[in-house]
DRENTORKOL-3810 file (N, C-alpha, C; in nm, 4 decimals):
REM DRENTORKOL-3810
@n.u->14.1030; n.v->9.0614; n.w->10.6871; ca.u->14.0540; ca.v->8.9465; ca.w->10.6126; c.u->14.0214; c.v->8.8303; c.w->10.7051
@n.u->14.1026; n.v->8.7819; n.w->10.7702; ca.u->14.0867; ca.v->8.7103; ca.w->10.9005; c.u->13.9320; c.v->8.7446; c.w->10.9859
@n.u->13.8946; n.v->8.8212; n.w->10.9654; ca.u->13.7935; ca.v->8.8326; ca.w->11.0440; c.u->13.6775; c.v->8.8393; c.w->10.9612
@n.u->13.6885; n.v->8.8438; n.w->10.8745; ca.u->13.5808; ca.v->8.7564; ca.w->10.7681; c.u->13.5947; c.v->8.6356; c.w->10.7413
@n.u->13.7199; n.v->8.6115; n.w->10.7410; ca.u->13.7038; ca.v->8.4277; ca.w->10.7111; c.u->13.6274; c.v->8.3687; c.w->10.8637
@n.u->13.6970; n.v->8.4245; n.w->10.9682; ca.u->13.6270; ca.v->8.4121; ca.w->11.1110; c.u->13.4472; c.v->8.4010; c.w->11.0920
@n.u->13.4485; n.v->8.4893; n.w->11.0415; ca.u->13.2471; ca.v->8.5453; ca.w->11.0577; c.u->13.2200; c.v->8.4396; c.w->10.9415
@n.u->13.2868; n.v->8.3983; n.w->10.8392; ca.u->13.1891; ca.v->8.3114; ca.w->10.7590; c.u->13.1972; c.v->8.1107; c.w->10.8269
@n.u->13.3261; n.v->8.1559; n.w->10.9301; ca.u->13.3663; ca.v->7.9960; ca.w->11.0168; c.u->13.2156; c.v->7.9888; c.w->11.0969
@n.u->13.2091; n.v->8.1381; n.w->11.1603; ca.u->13.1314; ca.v->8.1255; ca.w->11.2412; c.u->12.9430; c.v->8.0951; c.w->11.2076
@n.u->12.9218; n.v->8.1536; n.w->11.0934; ca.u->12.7950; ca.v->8.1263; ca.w->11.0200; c.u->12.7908; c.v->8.0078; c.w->11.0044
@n.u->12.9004; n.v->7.9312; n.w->10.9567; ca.u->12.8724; ca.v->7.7807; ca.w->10.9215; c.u->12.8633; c.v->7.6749; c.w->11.0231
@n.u->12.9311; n.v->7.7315; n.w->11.1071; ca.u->12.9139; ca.v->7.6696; ca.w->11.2597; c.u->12.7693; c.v->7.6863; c.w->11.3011
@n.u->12.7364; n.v->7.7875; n.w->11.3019; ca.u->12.5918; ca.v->7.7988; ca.w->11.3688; c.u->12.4670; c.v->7.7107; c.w->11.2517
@n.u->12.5063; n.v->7.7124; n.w->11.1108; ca.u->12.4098; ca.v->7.6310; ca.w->11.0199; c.u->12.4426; c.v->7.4718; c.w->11.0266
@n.u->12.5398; n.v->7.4665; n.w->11.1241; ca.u->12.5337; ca.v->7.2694; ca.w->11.0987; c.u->12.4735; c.v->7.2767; c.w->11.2906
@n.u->12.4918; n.v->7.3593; n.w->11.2978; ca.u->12.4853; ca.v->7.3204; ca.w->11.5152; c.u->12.3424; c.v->7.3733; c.w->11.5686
@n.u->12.3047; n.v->7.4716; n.w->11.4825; ca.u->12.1955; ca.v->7.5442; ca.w->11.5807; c.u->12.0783; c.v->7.5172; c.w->11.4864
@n.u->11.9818; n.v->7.4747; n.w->11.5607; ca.u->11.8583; ca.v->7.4471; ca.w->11.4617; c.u->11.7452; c.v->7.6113; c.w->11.4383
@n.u->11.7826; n.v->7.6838; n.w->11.5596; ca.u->11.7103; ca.v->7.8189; ca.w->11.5710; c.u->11.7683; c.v->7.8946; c.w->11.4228
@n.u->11.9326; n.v->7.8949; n.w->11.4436; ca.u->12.0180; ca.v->7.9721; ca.w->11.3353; c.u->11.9506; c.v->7.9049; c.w->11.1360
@n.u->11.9359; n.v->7.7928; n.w->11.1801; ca.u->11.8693; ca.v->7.7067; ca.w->11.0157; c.u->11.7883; c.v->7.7757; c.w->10.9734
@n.u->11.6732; n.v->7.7914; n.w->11.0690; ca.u->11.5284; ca.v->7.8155; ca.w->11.0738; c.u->11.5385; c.v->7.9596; c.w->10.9940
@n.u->11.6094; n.v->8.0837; n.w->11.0615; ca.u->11.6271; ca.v->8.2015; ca.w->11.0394; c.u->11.6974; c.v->8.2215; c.w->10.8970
@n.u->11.7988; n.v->8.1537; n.w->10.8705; ca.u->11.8636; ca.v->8.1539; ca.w->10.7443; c.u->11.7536; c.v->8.0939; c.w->10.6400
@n.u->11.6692; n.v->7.9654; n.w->10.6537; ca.u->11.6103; ca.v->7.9494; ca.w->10.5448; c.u->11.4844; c.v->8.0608; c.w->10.5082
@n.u->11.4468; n.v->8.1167; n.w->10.6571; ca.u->11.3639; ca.v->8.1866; ca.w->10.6179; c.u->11.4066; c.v->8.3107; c.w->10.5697
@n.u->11.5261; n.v->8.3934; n.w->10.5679; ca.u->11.5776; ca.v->8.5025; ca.w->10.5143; c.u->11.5982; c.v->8.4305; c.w->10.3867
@n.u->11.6077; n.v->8.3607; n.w->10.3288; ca.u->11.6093; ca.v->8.2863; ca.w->10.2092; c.u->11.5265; c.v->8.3000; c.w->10.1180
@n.u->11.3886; n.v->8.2430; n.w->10.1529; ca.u->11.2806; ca.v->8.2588; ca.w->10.1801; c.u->11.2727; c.v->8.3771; c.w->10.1188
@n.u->11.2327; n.v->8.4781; n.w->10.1716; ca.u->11.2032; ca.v->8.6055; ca.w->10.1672; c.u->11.3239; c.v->8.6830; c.w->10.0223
@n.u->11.4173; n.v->8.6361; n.w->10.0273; ca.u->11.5432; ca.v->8.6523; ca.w->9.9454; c.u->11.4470; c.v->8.5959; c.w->9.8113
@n.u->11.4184; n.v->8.4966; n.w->9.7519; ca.u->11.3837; ca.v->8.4183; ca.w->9.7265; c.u->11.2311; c.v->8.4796; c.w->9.6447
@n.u->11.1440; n.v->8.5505; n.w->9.6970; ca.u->11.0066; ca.v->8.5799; ca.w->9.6943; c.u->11.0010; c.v->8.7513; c.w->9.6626
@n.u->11.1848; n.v->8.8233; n.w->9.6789; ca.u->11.1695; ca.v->8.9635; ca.w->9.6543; c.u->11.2581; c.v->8.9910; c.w->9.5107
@n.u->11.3410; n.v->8.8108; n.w->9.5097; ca.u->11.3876; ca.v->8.8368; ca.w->9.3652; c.u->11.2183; c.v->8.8007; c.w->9.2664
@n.u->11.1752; n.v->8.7449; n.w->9.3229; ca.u->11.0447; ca.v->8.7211; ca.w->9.2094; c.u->10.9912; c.v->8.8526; c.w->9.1626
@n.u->10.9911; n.v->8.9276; n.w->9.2490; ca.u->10.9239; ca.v->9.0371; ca.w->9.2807; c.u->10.9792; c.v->9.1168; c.w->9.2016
@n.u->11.1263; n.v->9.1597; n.w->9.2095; ca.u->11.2042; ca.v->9.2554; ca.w->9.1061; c.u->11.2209; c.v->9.2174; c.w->8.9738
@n.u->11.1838; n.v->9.0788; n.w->8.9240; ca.u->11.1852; ca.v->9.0167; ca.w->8.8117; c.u->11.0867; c.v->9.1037; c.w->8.7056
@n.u->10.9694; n.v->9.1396; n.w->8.7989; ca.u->10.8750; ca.v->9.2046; ca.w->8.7472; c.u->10.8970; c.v->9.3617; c.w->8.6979
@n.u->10.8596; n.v->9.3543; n.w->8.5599; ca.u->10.8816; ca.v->9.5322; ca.w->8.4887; c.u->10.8026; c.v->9.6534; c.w->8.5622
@n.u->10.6384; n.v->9.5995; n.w->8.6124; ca.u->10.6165; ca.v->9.7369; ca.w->8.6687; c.u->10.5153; c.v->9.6128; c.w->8.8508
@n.u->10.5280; n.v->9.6470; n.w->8.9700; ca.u->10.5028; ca.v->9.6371; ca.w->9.0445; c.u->10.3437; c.v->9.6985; c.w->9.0662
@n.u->10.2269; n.v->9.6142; n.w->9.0852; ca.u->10.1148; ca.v->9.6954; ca.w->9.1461; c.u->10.1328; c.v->9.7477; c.w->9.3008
@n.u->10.0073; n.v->9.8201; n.w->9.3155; ca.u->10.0759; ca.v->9.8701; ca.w->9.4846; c.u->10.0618; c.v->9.7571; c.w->9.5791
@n.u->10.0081; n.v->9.7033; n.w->9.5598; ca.u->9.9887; ca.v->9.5856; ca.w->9.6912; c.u->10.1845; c.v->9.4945; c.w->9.6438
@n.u->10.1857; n.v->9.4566; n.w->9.5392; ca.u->10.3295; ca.v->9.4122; ca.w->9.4866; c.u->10.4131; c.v->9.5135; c.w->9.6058
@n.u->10.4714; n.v->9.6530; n.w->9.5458; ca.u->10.5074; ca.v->9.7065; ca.w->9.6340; c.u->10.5178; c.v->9.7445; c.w->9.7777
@n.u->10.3826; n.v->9.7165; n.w->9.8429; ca.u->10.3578; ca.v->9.6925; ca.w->9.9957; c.u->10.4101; c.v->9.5638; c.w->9.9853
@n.u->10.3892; n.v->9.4653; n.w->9.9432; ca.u->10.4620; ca.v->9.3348; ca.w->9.9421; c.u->10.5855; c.v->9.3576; c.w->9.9744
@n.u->10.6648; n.v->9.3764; n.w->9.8533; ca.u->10.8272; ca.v->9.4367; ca.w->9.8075; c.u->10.8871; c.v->9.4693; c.w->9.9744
@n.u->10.7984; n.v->9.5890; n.w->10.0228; ca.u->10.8805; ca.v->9.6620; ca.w->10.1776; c.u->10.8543; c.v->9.5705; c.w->10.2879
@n.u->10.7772; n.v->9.4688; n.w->10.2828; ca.u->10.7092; ca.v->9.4002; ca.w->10.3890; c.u->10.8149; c.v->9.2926; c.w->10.3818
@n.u->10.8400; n.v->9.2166; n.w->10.2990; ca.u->10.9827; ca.v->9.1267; ca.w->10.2868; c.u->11.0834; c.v->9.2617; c.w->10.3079
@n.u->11.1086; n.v->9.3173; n.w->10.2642; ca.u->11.2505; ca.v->9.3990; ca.w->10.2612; c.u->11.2785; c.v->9.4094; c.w->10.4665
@n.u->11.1548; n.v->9.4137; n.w->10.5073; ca.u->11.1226; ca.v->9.4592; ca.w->10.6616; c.u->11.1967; c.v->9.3446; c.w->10.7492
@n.u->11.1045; n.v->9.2368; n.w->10.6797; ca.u->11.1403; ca.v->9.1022; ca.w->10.7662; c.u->11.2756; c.v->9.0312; c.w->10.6925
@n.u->11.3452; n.v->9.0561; n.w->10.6070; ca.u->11.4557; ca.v->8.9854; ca.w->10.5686; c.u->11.5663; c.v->9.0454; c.w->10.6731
@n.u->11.5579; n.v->9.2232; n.w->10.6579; ca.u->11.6453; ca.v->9.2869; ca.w->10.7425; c.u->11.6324; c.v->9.2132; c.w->10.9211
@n.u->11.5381; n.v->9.2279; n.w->10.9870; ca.u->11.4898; ca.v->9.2064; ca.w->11.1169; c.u->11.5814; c.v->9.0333; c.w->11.0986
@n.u->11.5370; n.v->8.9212; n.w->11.0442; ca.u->11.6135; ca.v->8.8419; ca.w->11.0556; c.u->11.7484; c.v->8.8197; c.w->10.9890
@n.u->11.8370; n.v->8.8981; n.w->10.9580; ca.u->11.9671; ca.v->8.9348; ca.w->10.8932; c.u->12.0185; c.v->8.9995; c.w->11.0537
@n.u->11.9490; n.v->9.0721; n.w->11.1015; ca.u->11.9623; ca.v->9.1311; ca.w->11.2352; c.u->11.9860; c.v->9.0090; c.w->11.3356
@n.u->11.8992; n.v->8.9567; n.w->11.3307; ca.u->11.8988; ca.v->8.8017; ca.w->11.4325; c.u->11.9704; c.v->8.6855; c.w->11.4495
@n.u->12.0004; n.v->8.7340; n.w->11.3624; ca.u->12.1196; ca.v->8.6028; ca.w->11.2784; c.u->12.2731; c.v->8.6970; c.w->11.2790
@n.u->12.2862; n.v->8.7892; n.w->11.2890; ca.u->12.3924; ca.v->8.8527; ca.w->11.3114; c.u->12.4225; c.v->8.8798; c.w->11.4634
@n.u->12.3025; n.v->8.8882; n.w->11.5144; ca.u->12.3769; ca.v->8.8806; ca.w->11.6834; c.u->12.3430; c.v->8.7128; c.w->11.7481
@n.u->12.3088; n.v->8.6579; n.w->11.6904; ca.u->12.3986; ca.v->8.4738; ca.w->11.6992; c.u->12.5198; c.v->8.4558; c.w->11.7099
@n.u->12.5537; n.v->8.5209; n.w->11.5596; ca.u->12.6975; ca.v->8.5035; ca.w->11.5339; c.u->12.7926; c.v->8.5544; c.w->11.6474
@n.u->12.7556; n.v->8.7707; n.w->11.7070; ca.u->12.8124; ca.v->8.7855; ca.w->11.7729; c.u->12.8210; c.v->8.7044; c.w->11.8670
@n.u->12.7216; n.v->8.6653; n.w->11.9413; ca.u->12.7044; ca.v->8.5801; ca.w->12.0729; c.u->12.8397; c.v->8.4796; c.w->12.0862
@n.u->12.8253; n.v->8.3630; n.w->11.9911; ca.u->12.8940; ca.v->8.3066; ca.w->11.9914; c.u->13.0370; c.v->8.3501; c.w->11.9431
@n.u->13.1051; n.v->8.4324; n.w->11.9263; ca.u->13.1846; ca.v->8.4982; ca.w->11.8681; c.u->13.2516; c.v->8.5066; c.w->12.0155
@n.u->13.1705; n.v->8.6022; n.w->12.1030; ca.u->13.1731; ca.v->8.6693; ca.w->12.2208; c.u->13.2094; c.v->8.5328; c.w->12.3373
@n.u->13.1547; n.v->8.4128; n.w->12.2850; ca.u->13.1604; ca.v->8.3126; ca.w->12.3866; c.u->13.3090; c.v->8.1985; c.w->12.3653
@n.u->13.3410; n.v->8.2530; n.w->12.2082; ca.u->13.4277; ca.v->8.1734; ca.w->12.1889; c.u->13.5576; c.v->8.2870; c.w->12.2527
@n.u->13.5812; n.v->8.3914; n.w->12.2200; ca.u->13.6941; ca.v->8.4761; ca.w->12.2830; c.u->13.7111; c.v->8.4121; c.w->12.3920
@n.u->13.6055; n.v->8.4027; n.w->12.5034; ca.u->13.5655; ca.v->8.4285; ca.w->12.6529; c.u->13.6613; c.v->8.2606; c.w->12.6925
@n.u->13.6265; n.v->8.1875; n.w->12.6118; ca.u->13.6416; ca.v->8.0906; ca.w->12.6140; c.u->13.8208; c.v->8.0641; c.w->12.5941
@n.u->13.8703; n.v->8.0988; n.w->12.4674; ca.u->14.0219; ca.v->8.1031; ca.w->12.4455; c.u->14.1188; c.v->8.2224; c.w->12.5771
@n.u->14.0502; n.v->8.2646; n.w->12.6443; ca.u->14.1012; ca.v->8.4066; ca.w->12.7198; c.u->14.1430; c.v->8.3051; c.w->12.8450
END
């Protein structure tokens, strides 16, 4: 449990300190944001659906980016208490 309360210390740290980490979160937001619109909808046309995977693509890729932030600094704070 500790190490989730850790990883959510550490997310919030990086959303008041890092302006790169903002950027990435609002835009996974963003995209969060534009694929609930998307599922709101009863039947999807195909371009909808190429839509649908094209966010699903780039939310993951920056969920990715934003998760090795966290490690980074994770990695720098150990380095740091050691």
């Amino acid at each position: 449990m500790s190490v989730l309360i850790r990883e959510a210390e550490l997310r919030e740290r990086l959303l008041k300190d890092n302006e790169e980490y903002r950027r990435l979160a609002a835009e996974h937001q963003d995209y969060s944001d534009k694929l609930e619109d998307l599922t709101n909808k009863h039947l999807l046309s195909e371009e909808e659906q190429v839509r649908e995977k094209l966010l699903k693509k780039k939310k993951l890729i920056l969920k990715d980016q934003m998760y090795s932030m966290v490690q980074k600094v994770r990695k720098q704070m150990e380095s740091e208490s050691s």
